[in-house]
PASEBA-1860 file (N, C-alpha, C; in nm, 3 decimals):
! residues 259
1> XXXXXXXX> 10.083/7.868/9.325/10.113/7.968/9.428/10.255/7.944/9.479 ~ 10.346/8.085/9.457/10.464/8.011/9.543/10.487/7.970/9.696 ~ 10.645/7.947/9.753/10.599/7.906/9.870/10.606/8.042/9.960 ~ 10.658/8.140/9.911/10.604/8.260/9.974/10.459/8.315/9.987 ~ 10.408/8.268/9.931/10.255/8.323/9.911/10.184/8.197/9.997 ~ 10.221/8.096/9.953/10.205/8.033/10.120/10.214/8.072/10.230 ~ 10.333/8.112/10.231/10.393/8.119/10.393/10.270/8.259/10.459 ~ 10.284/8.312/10.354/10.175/8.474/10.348/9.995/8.407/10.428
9> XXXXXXXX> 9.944/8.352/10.278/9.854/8.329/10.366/9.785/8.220/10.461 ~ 9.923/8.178/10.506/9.871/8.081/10.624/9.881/8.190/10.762 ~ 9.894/8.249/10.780/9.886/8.412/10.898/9.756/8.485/10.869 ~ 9.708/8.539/10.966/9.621/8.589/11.007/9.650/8.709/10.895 ~ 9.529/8.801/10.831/9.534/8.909/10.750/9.655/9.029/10.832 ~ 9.667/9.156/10.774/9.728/9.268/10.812/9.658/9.372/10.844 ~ 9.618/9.517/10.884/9.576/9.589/10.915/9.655/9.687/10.945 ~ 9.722/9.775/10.835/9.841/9.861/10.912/9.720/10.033/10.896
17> XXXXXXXX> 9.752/10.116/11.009/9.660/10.197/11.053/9.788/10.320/11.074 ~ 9.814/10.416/11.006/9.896/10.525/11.021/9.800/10.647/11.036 ~ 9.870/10.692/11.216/9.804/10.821/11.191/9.756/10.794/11.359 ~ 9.798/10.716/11.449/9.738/10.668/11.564/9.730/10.727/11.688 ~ 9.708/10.774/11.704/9.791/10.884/11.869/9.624/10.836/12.004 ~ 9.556/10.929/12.051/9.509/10.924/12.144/9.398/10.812/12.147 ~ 9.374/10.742/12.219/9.315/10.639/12.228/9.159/10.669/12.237 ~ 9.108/10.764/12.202/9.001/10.854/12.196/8.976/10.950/12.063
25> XXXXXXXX> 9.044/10.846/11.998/9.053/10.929/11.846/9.036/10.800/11.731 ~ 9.062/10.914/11.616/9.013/10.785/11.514/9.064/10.675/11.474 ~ 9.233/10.705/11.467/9.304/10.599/11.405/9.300/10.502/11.529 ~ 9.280/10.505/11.648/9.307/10.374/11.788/9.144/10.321/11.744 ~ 9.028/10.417/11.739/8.905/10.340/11.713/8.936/10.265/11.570 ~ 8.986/10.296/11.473/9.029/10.220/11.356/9.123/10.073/11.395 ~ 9.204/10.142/11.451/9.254/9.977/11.483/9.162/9.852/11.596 ~ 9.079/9.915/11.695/8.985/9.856/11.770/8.895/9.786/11.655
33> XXXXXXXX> 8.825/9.839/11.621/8.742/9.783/11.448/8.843/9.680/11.357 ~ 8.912/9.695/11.334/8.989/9.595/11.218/9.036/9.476/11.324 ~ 9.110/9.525/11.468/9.117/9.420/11.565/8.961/9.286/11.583 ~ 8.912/9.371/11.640/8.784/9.327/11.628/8.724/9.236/11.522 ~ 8.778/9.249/11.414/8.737/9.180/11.287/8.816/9.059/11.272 ~ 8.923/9.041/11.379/8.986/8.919/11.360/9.146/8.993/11.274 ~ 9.182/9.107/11.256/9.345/9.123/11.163/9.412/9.201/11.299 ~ 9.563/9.128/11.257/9.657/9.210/11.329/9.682/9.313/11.312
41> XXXXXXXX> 9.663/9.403/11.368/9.714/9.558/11.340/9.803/9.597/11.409 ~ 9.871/9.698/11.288/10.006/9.722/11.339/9.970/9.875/11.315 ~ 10.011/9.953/11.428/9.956/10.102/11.452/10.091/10.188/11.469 ~ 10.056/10.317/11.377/10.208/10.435/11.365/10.165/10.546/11.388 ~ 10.242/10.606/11.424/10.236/10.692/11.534/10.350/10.755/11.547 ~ 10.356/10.890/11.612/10.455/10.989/11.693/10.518/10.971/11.833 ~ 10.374/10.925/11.882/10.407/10.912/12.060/10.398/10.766/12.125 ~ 10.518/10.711/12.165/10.512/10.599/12.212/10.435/10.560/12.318
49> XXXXXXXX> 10.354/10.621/12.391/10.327/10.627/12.527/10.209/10.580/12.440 ~ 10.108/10.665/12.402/10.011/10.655/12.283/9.978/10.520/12.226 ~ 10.054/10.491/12.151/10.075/10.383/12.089/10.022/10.253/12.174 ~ 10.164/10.219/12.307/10.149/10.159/12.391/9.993/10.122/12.424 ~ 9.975/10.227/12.476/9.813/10.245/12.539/9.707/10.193/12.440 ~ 9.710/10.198/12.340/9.617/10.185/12.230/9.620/9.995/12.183 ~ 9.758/10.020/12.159/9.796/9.848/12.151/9.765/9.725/12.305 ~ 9.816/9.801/12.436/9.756/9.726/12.556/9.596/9.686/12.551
57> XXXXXXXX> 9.487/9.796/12.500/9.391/9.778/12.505/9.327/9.670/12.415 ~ 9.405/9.703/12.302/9.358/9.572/12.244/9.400/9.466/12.283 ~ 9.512/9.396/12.305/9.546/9.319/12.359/9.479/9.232/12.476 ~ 9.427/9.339/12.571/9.333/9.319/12.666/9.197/9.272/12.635 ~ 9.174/9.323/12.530/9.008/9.280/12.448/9.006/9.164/12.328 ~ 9.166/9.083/12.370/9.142/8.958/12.267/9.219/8.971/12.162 ~ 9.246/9.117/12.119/9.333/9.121/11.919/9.456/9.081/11.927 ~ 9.519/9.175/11.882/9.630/9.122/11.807/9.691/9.265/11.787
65> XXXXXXXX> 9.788/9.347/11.844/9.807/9.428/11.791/9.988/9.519/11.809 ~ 10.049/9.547/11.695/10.182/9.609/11.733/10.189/9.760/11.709 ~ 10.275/9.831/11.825/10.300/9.965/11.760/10.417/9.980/11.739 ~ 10.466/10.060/11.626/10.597/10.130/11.524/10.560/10.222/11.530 ~ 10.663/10.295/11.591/10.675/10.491/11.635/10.784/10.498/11.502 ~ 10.695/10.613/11.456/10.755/10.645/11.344/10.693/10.790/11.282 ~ 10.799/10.860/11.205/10.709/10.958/11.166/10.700/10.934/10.949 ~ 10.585/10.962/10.953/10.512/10.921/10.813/10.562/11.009/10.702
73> XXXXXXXX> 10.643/11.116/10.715/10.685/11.203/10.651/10.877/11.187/10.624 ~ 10.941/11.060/10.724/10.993/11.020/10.667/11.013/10.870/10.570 ~ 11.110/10.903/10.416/11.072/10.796/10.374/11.165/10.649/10.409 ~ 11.265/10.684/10.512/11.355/10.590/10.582/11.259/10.522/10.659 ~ 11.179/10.614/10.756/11.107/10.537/10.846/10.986/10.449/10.825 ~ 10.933/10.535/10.716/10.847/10.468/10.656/10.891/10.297/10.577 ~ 10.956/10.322/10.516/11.005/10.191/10.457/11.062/10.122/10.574 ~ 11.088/10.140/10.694/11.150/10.073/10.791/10.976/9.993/10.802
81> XXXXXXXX> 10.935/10.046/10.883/10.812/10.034/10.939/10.725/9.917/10.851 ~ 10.689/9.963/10.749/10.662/9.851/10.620/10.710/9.753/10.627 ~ 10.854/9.737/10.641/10.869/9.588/10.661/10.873/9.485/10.761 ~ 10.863/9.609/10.899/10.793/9.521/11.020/10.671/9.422/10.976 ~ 10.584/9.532/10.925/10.460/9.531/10.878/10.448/9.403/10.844 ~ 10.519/9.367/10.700/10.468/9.301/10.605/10.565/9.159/10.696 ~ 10.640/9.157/10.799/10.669/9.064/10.846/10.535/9.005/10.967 ~ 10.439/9.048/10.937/10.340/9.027/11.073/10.247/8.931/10.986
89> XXXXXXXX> 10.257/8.929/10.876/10.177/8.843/10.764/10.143/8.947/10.638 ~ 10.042/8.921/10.576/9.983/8.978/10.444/9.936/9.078/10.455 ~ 9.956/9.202/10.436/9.857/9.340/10.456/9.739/9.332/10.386 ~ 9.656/9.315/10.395/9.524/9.348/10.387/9.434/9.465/10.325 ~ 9.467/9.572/10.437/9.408/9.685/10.429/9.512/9.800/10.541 ~ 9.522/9.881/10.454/9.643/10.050/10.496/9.567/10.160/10.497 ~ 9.529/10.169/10.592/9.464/10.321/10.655/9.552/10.444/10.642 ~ 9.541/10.574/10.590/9.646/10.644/10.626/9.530/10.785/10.676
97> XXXXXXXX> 9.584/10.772/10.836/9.532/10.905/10.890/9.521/10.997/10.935 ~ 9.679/11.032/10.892/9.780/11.144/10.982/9.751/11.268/10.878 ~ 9.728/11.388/10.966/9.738/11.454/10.903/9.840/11.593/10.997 ~ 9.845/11.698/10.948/9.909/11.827/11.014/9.827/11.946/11.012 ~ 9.724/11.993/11.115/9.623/12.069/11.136/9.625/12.235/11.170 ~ 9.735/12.255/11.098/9.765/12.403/11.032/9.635/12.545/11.108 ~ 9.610/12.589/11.173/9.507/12.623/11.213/9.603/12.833/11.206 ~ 9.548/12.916/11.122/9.621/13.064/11.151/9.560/13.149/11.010
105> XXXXXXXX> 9.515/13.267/11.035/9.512/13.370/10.905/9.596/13.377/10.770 ~ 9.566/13.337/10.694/9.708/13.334/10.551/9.820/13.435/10.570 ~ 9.807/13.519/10.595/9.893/13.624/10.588/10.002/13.570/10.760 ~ 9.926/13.469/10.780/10.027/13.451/10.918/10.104/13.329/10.957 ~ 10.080/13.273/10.793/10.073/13.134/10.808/10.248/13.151/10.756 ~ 10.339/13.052/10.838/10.522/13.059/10.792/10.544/12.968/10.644 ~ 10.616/12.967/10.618/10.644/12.860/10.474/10.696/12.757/10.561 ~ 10.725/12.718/10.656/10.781/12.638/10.776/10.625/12.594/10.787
113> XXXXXXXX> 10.553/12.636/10.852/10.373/12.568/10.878/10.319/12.476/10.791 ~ 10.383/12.586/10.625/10.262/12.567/10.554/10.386/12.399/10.499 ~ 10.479/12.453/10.522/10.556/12.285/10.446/10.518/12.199/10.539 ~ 10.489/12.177/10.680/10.490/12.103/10.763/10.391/12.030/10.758 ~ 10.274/12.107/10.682/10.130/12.039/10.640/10.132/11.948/10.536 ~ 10.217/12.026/10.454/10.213/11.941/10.314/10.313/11.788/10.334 ~ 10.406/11.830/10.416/10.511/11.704/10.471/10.417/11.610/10.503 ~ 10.319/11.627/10.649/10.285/11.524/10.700/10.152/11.389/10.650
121> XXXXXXXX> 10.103/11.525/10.540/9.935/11.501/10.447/9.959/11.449/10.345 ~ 10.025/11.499/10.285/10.069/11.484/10.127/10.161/11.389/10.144 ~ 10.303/11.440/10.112/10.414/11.337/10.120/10.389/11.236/10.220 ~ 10.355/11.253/10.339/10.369/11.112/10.393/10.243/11.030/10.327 ~ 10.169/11.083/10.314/10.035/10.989/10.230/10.072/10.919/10.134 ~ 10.193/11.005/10.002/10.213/10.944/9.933/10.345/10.811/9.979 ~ 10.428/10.857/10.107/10.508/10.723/10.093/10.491/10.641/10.166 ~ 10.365/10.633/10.224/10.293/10.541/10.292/10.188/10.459/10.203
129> XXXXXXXX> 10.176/10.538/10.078/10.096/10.409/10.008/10.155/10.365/9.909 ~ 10.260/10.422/9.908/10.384/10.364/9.783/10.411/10.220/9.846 ~ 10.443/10.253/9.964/10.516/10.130/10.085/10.383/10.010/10.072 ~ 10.270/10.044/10.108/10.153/9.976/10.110/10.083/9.923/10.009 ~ 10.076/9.988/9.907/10.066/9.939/9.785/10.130/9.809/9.732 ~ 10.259/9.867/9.729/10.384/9.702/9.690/10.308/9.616/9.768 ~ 10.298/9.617/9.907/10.276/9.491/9.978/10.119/9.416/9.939 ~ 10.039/9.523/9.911/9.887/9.469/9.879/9.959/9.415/9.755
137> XXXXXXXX> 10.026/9.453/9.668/10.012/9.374/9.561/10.086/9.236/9.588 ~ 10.139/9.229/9.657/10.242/9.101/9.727/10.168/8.974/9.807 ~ 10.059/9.021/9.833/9.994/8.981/9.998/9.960/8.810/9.959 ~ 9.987/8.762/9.813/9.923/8.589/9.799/9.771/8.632/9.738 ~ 9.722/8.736/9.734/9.550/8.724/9.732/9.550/8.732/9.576 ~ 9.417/8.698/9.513/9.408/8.683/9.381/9.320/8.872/9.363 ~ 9.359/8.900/9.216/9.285/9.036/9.201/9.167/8.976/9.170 ~ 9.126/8.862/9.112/9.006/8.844/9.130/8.963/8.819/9.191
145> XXXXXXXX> 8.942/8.831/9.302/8.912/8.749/9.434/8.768/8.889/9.484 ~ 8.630/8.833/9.570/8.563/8.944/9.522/8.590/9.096/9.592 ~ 8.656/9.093/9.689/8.712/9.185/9.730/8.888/9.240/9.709 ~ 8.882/9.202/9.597/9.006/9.248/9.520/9.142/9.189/9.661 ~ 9.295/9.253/9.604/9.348/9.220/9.677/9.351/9.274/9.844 ~ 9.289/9.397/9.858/9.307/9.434/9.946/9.289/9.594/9.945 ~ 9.276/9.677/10.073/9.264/9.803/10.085/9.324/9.938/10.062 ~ 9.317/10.044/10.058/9.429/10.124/10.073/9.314/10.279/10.113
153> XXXXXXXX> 9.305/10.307/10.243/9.184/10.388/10.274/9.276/10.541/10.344 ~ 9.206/10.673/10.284/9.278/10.756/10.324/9.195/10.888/10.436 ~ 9.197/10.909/10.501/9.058/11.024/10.572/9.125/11.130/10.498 ~ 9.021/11.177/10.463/9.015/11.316/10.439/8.925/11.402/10.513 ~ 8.935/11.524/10.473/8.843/11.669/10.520/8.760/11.730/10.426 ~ 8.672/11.773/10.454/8.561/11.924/10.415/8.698/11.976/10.330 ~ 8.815/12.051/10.374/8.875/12.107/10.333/8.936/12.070/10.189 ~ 8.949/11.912/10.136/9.051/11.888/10.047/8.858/11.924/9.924
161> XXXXXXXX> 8.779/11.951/9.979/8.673/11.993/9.853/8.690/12.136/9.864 ~ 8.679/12.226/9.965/8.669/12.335/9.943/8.775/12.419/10.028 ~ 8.915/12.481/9.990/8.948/12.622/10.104/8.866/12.729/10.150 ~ 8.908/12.733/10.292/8.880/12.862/10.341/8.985/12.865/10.485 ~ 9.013/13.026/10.511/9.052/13.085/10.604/8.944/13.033/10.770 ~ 9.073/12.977/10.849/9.196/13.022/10.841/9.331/12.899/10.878 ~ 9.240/12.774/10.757/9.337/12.656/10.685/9.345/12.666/10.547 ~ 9.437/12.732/10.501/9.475/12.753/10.397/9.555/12.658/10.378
169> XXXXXXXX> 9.673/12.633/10.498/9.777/12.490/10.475/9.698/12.374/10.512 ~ 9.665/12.411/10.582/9.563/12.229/10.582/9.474/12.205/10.477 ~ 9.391/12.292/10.380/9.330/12.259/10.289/9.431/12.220/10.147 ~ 9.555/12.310/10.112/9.603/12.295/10.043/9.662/12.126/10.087 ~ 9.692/12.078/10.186/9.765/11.937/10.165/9.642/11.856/10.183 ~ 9.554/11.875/10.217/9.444/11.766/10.184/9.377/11.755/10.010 ~ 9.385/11.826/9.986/9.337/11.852/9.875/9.464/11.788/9.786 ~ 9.537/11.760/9.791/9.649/11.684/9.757/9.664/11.588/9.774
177> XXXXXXXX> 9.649/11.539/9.913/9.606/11.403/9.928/9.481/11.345/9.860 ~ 9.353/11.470/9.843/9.252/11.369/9.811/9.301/11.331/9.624 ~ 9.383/11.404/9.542/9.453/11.377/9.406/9.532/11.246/9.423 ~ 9.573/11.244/9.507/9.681/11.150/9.498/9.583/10.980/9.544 ~ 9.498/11.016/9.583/9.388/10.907/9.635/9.336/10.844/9.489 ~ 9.214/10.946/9.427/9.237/10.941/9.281/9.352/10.879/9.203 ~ 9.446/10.877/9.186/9.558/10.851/9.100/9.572/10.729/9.144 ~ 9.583/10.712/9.269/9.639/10.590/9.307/9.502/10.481/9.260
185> XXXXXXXX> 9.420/10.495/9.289/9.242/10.445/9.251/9.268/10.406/9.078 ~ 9.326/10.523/9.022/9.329/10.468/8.844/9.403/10.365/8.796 ~ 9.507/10.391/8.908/9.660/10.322/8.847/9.583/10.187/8.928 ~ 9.590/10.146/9.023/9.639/10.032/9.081/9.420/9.927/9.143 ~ 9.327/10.006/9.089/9.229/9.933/9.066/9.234/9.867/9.016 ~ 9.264/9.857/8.880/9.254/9.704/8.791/9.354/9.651/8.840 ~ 9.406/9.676/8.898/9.572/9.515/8.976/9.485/9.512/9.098 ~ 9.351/9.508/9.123/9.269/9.467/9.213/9.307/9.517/9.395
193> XXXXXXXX> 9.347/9.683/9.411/9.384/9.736/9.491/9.252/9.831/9.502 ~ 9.154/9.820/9.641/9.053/9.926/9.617/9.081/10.094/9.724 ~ 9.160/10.187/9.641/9.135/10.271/9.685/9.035/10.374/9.750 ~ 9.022/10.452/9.833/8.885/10.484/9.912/8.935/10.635/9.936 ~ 8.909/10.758/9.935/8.903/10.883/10.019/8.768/10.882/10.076 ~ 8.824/10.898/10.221/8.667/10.936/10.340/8.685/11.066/10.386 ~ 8.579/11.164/10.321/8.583/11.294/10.387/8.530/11.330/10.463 ~ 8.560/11.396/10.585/8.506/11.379/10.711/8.467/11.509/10.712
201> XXXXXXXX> 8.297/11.514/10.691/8.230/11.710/10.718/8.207/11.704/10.837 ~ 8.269/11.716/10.903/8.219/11.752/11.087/8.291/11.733/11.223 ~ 8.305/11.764/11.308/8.385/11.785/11.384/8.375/11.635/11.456 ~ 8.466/11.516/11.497/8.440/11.430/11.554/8.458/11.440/11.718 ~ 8.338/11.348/11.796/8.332/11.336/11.939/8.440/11.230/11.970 ~ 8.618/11.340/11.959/8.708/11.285/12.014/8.787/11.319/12.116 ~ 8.863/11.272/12.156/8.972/11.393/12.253/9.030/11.498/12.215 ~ 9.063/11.492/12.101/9.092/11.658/12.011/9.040/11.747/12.040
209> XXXXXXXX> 8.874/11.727/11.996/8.783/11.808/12.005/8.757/11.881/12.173 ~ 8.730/11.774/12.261/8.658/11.763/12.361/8.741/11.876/12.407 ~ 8.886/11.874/12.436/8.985/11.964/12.538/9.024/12.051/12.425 ~ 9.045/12.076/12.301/9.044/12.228/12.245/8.912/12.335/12.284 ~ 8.796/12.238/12.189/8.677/12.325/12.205/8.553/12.291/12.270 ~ 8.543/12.239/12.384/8.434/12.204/12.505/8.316/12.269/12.470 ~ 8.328/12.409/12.420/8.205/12.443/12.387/8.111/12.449/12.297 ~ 8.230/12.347/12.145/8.169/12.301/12.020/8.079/12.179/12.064
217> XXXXXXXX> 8.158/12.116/12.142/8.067/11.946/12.189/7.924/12.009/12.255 ~ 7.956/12.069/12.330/7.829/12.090/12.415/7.660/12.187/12.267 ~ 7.768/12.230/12.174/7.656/12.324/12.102/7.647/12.227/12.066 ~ 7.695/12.120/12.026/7.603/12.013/11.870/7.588/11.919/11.924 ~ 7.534/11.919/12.070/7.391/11.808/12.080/7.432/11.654/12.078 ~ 7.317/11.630/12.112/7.344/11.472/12.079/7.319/11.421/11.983 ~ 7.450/11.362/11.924/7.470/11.283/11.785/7.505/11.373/11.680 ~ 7.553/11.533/11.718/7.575/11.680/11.649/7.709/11.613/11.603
225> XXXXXXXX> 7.803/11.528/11.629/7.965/11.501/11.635/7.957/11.368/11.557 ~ 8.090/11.331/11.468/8.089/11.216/11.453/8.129/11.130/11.534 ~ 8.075/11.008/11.562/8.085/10.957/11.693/8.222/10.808/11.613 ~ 8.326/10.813/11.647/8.434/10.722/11.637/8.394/10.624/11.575 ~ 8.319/10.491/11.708/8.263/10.358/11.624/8.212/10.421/11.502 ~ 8.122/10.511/11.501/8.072/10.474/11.365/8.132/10.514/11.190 ~ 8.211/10.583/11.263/8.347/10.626/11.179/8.388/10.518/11.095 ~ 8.466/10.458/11.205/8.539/10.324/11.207/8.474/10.228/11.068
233> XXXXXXXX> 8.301/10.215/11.146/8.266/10.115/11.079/8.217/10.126/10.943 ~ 8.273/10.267/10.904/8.238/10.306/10.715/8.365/10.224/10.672 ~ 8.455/10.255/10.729/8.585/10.210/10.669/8.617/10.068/10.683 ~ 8.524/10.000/10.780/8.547/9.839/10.766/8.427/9.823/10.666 ~ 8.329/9.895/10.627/8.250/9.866/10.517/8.334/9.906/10.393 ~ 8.386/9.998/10.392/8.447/10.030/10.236/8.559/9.861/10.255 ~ 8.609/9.833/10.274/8.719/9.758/10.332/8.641/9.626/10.261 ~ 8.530/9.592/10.252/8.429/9.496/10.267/8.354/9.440/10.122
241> XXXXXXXX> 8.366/9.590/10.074/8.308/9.600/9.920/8.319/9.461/9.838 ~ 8.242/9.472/9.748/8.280/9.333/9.633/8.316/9.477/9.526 ~ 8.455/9.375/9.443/8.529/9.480/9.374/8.384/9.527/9.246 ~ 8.276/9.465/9.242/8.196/9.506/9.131/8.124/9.626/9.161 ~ 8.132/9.648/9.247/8.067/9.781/9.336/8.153/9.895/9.447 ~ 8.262/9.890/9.424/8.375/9.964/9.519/8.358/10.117/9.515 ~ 8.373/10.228/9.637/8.382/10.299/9.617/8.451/10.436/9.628 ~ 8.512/10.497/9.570/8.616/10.556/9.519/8.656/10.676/9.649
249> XXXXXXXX> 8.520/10.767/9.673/8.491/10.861/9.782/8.359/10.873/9.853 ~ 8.360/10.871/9.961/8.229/10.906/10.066/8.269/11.015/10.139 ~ 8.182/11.099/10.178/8.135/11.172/10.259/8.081/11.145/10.372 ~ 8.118/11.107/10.521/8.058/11.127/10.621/8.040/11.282/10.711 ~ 7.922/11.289/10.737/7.844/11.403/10.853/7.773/11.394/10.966 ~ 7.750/11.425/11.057/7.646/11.422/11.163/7.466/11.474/11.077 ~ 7.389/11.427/11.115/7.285/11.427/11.041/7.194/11.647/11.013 ~ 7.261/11.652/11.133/7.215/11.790/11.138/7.325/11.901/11.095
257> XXX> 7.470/11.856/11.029/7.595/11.932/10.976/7.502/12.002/10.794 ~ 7.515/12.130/10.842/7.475/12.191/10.687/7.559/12.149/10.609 ~ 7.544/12.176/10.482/7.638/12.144/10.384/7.537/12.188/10.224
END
């Protein structure tokens, strides 16, 4: 082992979590969960205030945690950010959960909207696991090791399986992302990297939800929503896998979501 791969894993694991904003949402419950598990997480984000708030709390509850305001759609910032990252110790596991939520009739949708979706879903997905990737393969860990070297987990939507009005741009860049999830899964599995797409069928019980549509929470009941923790804790299970059994895509729903 060299003495870099030393220096690597004598530090606590990594946990980098892109996509972080309200502390009542998924990517801050994602970093609460991987905190929780004992890894430093380092959380990205748009809004510093956000960030702050998300990182104090953990802090307060024992972890370990940094925020890098950055936006994921550039590839300056992105590669900036990465190497904070990979200076905090060994990355581990790279969440990417930003997306751009395009919401309008096709015929109303701008080429400005519809790029803005594909910028923040797509392209930043892809140079956020370009960035993340290198480092899993870097991190000191063996690919044989039974949980391979490490993670690379992406959320997805209902949408990247099926379009409909009136996300036409949000389905088209998820559905891109969920290809590029795939690809990345072919290429870089056997160098013991376990790629994951989590598609999320259902509206989650977050702050998003709660102050857009008050009156979706209240129709779907109790346990109608995906509830955060338990969000969270698919993705510290995929995260968890032995590489002889890894898996590629899941589907989470609320138990009563048609489909």
């Amino acid at each position: 082992m060299s003495e870099s791969s030393l220096s690597l894993s004598s530090r606590a694991p990594v946990a980098w979590i892109a996509g972080v904003g309200a502390a009542a949402g998924l990517g801050a419950a994602l970093a609460r969960r991987f905190a929780e598990g004992g890894y430093t997480v380092a959380l990205t984000g748009r809004t510093p205030q956000q960030l702050e708030a998300v990182s104090a709390a953990i802090h307060e509850a024992g972890g370990r945690a940094h925020a890098f305001v950055g936006d994921v759609a550039s590839e300056a910032q992105v590669q900036g950010i990465g190497q904070r990252v990979r200076a905090l110790g060994p990355l581990s596991v790279a969440v990417f959960n930003a997306a751009s939520a395009v919401r309008a009739p096709t015929l109303e949708i701008t080429a400005e909207q519809f790029t803005q979706a594909w910028r923040t879903t797509t392209l930043g997905g892809f140079l956020f696991a370009r960035d993340a990737v290198q480092a899993l393969l870097a991190n000191g860990v063996s690919a044989q090791s039974p949980q391979g070297r490490g993670s690379l987990l992406f959320t997805g939507a209902t949408a990247a399986l099926r379009g409909k009005p009136p996300f036409a741009a949000f389905a088209a860049a998820k559905a891109g992302l969920r290809s590029l999830s795939q690809s990345l899964a072919r290429e870089f599995g056997p160098q013991g990297v376990h790629v994951a797409h989590v598609v999320i069928d259902g509206g989650i019980d977050g702050e998003r939800l709660r102050a857009g549509a008050p009156q979706r929470v209240e129709q779907a009941g109790e346990d109608g929503l995906l509830q955060l923790e338990a969000i969270a804790e698919t993705y510290w299970q995929l995260h968890a896998q032995h590489r002889s059994a890894w898996t590629q895509e899941i589907d989470l729903r609320p138990f009563k979501e048609p489909f």
